[in-house]
N, CA, C, O and CB atoms as a CASP TS submission, in Angstrom:
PFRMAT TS
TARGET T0000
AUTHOR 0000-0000-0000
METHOD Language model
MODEL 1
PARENT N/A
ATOM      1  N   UNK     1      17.669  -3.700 -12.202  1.00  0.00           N
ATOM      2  CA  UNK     1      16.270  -3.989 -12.485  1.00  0.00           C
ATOM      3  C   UNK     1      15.426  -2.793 -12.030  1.00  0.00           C
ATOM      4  O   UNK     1      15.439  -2.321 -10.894  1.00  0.00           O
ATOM      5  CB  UNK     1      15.811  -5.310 -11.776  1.00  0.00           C
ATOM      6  N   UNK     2      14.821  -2.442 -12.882  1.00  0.00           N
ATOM      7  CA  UNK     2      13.436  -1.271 -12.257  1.00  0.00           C
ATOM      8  C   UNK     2      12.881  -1.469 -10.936  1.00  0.00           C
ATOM      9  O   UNK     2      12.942  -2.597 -10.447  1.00  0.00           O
ATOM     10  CB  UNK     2      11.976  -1.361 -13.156  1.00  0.00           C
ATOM     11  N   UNK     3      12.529  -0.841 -10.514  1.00  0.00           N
ATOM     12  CA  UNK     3      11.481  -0.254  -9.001  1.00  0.00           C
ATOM     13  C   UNK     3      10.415  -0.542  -9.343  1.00  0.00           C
ATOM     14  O   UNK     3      10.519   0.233 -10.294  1.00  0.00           O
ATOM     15  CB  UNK     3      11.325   1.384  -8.496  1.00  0.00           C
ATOM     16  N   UNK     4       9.317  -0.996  -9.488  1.00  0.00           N
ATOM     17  CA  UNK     4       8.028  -1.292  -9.779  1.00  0.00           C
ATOM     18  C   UNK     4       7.708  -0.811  -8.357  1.00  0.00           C
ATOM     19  O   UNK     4       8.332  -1.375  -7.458  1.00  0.00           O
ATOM     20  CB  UNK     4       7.632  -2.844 -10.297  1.00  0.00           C
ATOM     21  N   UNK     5       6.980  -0.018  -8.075  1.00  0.00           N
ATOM     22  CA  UNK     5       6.533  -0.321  -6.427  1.00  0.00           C
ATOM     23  C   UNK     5       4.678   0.018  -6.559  1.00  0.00           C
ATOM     24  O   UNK     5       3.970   0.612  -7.372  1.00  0.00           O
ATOM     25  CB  UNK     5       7.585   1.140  -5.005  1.00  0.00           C
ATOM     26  N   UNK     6       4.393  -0.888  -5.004  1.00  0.00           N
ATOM     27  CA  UNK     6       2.975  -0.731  -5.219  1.00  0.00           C
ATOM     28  C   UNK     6       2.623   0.961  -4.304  1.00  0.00           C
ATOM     29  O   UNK     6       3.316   1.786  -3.708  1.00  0.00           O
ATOM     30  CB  UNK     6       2.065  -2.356  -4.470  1.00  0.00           C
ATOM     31  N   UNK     7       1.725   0.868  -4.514  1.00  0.00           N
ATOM     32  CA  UNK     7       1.403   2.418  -3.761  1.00  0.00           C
ATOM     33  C   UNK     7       0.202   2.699  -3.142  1.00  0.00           C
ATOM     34  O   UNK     7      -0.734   3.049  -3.860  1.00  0.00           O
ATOM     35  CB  UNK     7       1.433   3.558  -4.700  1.00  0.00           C
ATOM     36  N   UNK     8       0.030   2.603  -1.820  1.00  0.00           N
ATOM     37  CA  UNK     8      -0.946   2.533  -1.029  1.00  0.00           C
ATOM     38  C   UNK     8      -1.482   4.057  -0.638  1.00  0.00           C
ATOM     39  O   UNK     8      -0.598   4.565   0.051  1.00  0.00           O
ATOM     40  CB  UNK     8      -0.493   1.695   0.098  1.00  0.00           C
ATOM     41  N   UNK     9      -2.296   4.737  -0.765  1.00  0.00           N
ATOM     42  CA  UNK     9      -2.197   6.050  -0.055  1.00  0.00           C
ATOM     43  C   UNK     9      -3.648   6.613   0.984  1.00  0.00           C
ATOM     44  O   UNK     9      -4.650   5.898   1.017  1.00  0.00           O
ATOM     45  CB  UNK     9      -1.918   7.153  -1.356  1.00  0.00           C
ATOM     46  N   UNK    10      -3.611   7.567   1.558  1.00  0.00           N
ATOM     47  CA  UNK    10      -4.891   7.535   2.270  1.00  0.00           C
ATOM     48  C   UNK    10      -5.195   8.591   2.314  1.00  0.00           C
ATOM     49  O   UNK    10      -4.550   9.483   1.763  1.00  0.00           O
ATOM     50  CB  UNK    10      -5.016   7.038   3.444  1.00  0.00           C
ATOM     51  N   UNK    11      -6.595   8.841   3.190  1.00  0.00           N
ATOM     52  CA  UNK    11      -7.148   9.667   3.268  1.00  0.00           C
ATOM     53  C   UNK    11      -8.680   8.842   3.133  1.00  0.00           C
ATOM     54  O   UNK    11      -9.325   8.832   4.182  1.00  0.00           O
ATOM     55  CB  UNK    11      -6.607  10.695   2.381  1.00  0.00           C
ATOM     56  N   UNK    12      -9.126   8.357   2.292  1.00  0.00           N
ATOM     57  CA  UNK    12      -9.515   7.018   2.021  1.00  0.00           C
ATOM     58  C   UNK    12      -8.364   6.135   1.623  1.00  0.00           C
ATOM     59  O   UNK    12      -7.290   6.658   1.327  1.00  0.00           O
ATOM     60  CB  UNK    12     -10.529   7.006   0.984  1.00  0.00           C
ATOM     61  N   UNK    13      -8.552   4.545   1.591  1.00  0.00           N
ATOM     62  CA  UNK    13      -7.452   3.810   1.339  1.00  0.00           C
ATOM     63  C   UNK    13      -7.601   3.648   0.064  1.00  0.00           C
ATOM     64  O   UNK    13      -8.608   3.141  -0.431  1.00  0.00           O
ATOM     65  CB  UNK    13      -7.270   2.641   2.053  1.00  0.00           C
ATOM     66  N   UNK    14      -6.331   4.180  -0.771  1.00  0.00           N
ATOM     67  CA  UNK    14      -6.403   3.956  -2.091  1.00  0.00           C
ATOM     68  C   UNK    14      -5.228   2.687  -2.557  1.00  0.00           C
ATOM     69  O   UNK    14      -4.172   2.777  -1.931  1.00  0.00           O
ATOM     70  CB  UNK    14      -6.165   5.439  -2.796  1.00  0.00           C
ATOM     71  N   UNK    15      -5.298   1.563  -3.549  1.00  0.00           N
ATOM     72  CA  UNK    15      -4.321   1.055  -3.647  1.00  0.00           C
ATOM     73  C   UNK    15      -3.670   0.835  -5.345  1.00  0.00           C
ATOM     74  O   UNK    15      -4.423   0.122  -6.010  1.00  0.00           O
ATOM     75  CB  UNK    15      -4.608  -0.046  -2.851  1.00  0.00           C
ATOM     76  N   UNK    16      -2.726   1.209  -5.928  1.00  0.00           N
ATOM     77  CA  UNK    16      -2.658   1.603  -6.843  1.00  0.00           C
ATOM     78  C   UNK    16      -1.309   0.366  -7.666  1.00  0.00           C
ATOM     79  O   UNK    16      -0.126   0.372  -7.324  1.00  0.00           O
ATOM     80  CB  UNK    16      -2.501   3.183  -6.558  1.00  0.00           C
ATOM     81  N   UNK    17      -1.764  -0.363  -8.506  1.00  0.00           N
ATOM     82  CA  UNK    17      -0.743  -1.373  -9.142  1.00  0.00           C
ATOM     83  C   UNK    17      -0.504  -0.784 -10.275  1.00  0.00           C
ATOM     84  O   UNK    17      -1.354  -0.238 -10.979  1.00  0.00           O
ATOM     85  CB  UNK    17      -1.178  -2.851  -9.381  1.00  0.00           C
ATOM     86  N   UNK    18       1.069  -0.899 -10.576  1.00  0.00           N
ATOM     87  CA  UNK    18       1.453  -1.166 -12.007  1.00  0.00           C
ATOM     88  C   UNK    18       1.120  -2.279 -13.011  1.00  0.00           C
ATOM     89  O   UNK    18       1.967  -3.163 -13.143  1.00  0.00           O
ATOM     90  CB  UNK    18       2.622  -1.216 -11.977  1.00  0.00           C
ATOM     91  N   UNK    19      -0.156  -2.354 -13.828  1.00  0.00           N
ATOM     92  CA  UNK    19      -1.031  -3.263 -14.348  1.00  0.00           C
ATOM     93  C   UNK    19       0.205  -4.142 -15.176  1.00  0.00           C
ATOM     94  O   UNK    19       0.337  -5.362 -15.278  1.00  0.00           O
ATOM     95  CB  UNK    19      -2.370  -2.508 -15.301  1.00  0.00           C
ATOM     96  N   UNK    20       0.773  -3.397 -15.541  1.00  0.00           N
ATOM     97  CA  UNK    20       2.093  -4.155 -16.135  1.00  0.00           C
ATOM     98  C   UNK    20       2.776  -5.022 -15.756  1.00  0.00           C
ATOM     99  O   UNK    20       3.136  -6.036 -16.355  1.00  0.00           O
ATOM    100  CB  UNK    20       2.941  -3.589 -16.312  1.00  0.00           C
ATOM    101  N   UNK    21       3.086  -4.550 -14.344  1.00  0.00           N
ATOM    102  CA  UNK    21       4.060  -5.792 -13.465  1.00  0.00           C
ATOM    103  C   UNK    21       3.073  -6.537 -12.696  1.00  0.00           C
ATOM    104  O   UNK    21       3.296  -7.739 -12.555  1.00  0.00           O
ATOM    105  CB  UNK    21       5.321  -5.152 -12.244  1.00  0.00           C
ATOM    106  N   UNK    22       2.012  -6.040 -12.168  1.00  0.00           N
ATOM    107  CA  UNK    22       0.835  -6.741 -11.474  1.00  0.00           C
ATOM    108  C   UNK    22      -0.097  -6.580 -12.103  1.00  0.00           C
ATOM    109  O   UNK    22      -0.791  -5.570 -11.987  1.00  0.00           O
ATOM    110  CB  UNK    22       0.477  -6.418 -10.248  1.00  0.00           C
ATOM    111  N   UNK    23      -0.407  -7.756 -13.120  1.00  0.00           N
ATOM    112  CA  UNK    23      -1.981  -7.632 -13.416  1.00  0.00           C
ATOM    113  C   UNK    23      -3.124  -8.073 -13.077  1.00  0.00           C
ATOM    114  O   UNK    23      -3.184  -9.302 -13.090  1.00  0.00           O
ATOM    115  CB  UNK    23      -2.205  -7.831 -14.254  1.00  0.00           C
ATOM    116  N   UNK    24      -4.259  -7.425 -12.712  1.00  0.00           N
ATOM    117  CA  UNK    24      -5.480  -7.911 -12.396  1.00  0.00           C
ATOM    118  C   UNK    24      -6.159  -8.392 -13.349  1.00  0.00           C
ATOM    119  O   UNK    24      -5.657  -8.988 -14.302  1.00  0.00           O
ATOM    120  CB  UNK    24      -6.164  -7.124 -11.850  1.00  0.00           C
ATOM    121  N   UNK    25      -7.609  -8.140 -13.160  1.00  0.00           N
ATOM    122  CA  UNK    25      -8.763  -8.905 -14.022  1.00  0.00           C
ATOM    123  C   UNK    25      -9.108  -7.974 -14.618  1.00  0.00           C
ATOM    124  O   UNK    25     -10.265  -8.044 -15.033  1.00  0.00           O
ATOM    125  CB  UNK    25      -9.965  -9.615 -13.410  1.00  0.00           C
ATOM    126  N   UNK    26      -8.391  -6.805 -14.917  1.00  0.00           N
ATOM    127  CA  UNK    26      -9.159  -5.613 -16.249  1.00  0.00           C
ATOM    128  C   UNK    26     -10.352  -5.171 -15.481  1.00  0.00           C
ATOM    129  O   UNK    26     -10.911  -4.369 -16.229  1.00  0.00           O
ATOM    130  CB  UNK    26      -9.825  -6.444 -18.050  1.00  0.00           C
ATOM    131  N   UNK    27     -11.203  -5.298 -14.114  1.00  0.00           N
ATOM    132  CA  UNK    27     -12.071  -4.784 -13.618  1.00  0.00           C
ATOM    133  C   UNK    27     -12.073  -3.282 -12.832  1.00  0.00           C
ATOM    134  O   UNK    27     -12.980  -2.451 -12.866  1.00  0.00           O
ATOM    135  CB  UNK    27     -12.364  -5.702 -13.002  1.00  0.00           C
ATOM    136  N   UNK    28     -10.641  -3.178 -12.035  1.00  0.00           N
ATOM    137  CA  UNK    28     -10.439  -1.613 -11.520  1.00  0.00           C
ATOM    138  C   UNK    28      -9.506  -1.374 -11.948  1.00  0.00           C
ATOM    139  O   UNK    28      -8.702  -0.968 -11.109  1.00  0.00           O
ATOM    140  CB  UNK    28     -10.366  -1.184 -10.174  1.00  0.00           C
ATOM    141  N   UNK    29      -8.938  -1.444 -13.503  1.00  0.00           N
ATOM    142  CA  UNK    29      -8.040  -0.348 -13.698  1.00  0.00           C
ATOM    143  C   UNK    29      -6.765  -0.418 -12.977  1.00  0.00           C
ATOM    144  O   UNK    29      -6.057   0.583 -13.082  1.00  0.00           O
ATOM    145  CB  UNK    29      -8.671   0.836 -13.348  1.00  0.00           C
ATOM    146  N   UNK    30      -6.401  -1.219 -12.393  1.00  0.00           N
ATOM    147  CA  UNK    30      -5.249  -1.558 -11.304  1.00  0.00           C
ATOM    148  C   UNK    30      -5.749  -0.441  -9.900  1.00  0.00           C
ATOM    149  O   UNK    30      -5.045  -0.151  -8.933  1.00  0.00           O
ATOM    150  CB  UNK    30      -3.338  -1.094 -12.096  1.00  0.00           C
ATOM    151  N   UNK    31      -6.474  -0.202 -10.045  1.00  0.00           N
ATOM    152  CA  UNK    31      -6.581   1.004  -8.677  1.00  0.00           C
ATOM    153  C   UNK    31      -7.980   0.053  -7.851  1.00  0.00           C
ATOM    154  O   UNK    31      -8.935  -0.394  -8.487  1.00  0.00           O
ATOM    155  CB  UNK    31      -7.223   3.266  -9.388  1.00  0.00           C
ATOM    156  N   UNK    32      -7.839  -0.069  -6.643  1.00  0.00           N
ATOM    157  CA  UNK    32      -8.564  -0.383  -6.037  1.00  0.00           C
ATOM    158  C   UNK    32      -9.062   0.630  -4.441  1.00  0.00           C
ATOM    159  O   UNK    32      -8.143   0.955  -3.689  1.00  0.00           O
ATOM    160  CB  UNK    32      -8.057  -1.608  -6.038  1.00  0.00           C
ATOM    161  N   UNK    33     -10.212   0.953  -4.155  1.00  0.00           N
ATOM    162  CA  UNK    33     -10.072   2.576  -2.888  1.00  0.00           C
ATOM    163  C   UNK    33     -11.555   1.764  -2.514  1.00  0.00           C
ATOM    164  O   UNK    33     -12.440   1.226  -3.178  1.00  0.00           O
ATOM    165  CB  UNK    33     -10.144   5.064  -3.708  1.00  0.00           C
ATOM    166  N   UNK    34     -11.289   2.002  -1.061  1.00  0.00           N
ATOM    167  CA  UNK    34     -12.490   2.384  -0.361  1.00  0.00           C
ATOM    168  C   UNK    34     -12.768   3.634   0.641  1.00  0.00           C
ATOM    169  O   UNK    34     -12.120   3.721   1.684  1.00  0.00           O
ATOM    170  CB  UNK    34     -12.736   1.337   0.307  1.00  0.00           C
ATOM    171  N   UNK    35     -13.707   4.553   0.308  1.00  0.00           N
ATOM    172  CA  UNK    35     -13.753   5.702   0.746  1.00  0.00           C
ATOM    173  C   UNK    35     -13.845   5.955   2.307  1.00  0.00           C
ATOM    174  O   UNK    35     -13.578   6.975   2.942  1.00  0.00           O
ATOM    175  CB  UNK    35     -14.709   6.198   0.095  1.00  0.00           C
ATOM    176  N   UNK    36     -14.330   4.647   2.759  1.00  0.00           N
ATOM    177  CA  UNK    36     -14.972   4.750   4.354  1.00  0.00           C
ATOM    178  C   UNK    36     -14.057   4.134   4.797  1.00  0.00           C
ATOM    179  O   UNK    36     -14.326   3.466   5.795  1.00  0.00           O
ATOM    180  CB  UNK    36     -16.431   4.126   4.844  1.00  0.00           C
ATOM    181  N   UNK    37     -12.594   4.078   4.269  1.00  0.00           N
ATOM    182  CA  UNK    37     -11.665   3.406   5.078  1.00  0.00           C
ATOM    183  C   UNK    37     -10.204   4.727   5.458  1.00  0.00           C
ATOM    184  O   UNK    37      -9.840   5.465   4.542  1.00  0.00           O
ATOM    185  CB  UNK    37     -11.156   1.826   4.043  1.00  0.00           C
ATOM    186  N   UNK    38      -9.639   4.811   6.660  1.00  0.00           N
ATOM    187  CA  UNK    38      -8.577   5.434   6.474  1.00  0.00           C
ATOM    188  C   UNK    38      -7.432   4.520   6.935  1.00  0.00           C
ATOM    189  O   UNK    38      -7.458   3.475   7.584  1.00  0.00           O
ATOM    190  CB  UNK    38      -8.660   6.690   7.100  1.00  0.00           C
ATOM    191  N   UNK    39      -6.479   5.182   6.438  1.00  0.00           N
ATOM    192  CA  UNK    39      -4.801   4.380   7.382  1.00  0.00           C
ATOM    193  C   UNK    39      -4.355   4.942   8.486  1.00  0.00           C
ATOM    194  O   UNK    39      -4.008   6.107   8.679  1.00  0.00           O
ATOM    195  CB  UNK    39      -3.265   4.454   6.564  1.00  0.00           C
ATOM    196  N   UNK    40      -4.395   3.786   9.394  1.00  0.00           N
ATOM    197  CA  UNK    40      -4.086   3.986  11.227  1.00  0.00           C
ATOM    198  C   UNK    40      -2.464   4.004  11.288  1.00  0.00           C
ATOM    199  O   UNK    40      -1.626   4.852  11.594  1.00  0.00           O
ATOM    200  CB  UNK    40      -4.776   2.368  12.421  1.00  0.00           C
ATOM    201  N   UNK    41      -2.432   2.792  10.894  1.00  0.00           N
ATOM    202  CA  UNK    41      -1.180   2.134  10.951  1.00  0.00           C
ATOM    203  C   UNK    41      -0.547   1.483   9.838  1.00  0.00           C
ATOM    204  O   UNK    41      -1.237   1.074   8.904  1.00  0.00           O
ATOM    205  CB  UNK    41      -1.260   1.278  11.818  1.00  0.00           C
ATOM    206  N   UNK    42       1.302   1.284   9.856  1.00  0.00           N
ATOM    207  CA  UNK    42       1.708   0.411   8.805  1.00  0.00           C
ATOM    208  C   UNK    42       2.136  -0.569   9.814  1.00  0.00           C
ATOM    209  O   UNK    42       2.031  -0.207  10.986  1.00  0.00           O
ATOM    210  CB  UNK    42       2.822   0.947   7.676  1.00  0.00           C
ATOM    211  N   UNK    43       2.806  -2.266   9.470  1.00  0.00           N
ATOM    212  CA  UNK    43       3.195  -2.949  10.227  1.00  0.00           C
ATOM    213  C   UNK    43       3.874  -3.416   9.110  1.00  0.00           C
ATOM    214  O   UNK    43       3.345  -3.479   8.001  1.00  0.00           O
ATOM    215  CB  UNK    43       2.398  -3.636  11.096  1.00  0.00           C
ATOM    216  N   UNK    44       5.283  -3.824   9.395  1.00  0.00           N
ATOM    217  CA  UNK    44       6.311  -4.189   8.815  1.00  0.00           C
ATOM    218  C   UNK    44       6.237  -5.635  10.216  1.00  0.00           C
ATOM    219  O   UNK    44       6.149  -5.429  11.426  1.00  0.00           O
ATOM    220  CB  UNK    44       7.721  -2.800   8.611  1.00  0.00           C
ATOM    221  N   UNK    45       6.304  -6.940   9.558  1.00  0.00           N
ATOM    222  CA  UNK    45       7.094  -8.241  10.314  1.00  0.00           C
ATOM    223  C   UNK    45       8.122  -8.816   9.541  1.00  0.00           C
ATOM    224  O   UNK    45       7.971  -9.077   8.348  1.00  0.00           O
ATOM    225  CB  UNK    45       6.147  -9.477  10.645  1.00  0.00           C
ATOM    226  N   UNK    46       8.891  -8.970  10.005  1.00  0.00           N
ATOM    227  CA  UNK    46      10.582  -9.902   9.357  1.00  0.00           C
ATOM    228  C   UNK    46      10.178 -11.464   9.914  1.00  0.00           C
ATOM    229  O   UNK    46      10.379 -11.876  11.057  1.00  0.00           O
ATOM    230  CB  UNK    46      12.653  -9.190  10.446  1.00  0.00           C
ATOM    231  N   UNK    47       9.695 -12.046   9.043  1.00  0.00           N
ATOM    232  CA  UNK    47       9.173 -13.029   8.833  1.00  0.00           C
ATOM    233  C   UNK    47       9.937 -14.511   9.343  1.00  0.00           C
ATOM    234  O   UNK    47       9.617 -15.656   9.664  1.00  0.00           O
ATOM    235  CB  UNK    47       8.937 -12.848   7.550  1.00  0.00           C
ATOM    236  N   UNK    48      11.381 -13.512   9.157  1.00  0.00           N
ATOM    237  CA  UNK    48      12.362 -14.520   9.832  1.00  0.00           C
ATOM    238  C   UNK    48      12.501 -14.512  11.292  1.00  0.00           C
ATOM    239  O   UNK    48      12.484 -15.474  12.059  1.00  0.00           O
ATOM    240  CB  UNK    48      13.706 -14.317   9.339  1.00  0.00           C
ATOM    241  N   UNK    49      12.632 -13.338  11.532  1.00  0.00           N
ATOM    242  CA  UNK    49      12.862 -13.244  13.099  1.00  0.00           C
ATOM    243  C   UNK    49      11.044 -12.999  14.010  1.00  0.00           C
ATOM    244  O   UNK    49      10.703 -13.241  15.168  1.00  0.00           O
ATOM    245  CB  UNK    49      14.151 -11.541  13.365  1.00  0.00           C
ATOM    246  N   UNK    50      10.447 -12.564  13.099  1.00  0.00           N
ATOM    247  CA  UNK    50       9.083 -12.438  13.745  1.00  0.00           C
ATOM    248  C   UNK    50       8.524 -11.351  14.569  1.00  0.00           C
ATOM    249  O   UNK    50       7.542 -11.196  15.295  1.00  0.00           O
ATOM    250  CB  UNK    50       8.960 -13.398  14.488  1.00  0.00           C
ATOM    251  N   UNK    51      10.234 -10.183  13.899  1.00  0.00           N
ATOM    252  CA  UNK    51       9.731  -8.834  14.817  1.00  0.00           C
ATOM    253  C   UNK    51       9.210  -7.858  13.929  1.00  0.00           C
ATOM    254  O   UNK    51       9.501  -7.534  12.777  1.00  0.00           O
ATOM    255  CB  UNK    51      10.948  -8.057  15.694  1.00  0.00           C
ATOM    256  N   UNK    52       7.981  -7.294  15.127  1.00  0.00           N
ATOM    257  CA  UNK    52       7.196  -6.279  13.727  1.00  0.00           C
ATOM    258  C   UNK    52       8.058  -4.541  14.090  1.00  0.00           C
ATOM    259  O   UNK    52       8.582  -4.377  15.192  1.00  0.00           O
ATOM    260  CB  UNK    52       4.651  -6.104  14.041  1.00  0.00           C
ATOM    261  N   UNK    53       8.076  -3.701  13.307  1.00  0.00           N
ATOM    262  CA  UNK    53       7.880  -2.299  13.551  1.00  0.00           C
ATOM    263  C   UNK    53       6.889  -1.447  13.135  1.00  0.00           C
ATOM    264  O   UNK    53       6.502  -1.541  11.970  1.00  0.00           O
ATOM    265  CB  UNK    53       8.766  -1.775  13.202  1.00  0.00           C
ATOM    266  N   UNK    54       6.466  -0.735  13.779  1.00  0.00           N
ATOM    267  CA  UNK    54       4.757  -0.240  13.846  1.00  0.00           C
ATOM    268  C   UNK    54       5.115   1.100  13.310  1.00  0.00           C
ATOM    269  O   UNK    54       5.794   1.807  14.054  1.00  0.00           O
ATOM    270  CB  UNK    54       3.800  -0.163  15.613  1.00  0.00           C
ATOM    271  N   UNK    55       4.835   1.488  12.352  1.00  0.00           N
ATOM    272  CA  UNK    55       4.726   3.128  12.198  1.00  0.00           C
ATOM    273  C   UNK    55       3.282   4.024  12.203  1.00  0.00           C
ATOM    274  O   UNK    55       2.562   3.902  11.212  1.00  0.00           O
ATOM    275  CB  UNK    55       5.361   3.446  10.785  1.00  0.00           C
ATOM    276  N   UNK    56       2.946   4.722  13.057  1.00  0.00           N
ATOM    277  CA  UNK    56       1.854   5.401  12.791  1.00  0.00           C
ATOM    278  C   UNK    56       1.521   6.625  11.917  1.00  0.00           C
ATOM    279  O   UNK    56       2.190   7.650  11.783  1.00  0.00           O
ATOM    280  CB  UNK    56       1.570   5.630  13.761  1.00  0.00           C
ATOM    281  N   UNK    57       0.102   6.231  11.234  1.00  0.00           N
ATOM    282  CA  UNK    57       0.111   7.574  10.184  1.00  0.00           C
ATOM    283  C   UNK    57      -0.580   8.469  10.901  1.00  0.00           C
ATOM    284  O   UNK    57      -0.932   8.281  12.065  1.00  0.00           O
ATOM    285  CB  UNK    57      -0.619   7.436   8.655  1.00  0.00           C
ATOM    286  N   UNK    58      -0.852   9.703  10.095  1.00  0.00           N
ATOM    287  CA  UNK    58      -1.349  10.785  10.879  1.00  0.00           C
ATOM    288  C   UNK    58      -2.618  10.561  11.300  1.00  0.00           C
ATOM    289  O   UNK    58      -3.165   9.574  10.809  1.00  0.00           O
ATOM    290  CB  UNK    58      -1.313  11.979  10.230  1.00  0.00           C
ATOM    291  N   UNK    59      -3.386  11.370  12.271  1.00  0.00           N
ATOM    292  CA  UNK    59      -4.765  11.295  12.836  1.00  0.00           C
ATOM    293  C   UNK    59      -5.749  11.102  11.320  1.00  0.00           C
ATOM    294  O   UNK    59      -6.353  10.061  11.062  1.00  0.00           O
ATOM    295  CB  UNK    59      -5.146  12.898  13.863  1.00  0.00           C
ATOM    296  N   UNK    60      -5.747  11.869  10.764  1.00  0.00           N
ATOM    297  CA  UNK    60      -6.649  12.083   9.685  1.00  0.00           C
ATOM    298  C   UNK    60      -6.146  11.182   8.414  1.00  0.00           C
ATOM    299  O   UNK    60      -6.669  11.606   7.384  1.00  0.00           O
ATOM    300  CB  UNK    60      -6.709  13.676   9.348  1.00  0.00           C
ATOM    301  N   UNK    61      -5.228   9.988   8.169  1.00  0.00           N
ATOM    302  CA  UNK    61      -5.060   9.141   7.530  1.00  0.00           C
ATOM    303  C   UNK    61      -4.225   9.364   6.219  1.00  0.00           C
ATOM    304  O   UNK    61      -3.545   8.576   5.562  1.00  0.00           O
ATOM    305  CB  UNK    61      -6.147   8.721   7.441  1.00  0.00           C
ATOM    306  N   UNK    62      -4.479  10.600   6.068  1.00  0.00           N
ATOM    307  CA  UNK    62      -3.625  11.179   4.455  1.00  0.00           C
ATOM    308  C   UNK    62      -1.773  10.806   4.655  1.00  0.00           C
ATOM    309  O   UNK    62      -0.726  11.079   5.243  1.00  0.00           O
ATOM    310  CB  UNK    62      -3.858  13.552   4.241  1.00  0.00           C
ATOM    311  N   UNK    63      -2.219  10.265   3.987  1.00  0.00           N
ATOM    312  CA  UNK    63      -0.198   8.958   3.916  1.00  0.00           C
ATOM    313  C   UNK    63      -0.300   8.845   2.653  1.00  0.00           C
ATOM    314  O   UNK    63      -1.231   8.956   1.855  1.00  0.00           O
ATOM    315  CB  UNK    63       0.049   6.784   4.769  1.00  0.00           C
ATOM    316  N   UNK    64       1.525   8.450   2.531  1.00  0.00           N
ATOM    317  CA  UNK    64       1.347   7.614   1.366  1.00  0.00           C
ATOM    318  C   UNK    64       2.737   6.527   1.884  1.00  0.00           C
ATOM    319  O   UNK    64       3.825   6.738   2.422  1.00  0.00           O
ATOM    320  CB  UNK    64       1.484   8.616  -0.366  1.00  0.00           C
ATOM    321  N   UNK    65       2.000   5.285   1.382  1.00  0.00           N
ATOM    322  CA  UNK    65       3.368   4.466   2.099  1.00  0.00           C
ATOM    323  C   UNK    65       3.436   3.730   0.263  1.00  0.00           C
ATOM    324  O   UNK    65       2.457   3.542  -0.458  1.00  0.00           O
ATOM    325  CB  UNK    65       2.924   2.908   4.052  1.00  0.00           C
ATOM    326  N   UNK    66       5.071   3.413  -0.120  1.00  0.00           N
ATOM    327  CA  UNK    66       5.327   3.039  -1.240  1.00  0.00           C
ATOM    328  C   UNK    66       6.050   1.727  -0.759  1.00  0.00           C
ATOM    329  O   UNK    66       6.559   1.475   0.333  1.00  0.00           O
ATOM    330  CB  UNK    66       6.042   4.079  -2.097  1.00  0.00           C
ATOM    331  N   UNK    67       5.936   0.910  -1.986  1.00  0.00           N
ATOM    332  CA  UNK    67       6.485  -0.714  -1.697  1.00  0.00           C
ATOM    333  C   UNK    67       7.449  -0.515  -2.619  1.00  0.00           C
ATOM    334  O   UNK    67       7.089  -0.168  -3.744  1.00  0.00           O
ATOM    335  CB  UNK    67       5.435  -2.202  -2.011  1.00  0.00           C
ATOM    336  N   UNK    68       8.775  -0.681  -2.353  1.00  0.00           N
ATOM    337  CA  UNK    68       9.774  -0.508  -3.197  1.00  0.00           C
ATOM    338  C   UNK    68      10.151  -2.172  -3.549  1.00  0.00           C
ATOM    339  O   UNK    68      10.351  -3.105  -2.772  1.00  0.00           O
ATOM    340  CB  UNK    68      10.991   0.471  -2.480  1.00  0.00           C
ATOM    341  N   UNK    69      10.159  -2.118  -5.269  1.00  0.00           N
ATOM    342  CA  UNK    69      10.265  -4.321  -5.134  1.00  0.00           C
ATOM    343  C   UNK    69      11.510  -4.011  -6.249  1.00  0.00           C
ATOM    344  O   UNK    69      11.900  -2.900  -6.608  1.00  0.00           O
ATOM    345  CB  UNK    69       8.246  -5.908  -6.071  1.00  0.00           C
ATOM    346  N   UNK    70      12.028  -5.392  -6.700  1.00  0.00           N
ATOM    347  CA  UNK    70      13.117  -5.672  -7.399  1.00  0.00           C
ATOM    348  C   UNK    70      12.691  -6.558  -7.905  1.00  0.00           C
ATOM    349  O   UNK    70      13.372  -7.198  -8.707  1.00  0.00           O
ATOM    350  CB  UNK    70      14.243  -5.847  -6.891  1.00  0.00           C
TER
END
């Protein structure tokens, strides 16, 4: 099955869907950003066990974290 993944990136927080596999309301284009926002942190929780792992992004926010789905 394809990779569809979502794609979050920063600098401002940008969030970017494949309108195809995720569709919205035809209002942003599948891209949704707010400029006055940056990325601190990611947090991964295993929902089963309830443990998180914290990764930090850089000072100045420019990341890109990808959601790999099936």
């Amino acid at each position: 099955m394809a990779d569809d993944p979502v794609i979050v990136t920063g600098g401002s927080v940008n969030i970017s869907f494949d309108e195809t596999v995720y569709p919205g309301n035809g209002l942003h284009g599948g891209n949704f950003s707010n400029g006055n926002k940056r990325i601190t942190y990611v947090e991964i929780r295993d929902d089963n066990t309830n443990q998180t792992q914290t990764v930090n992004a850089p000072t100045n926010g420019k990341c890109t974290v990808t959601i790999h789905c099936e």
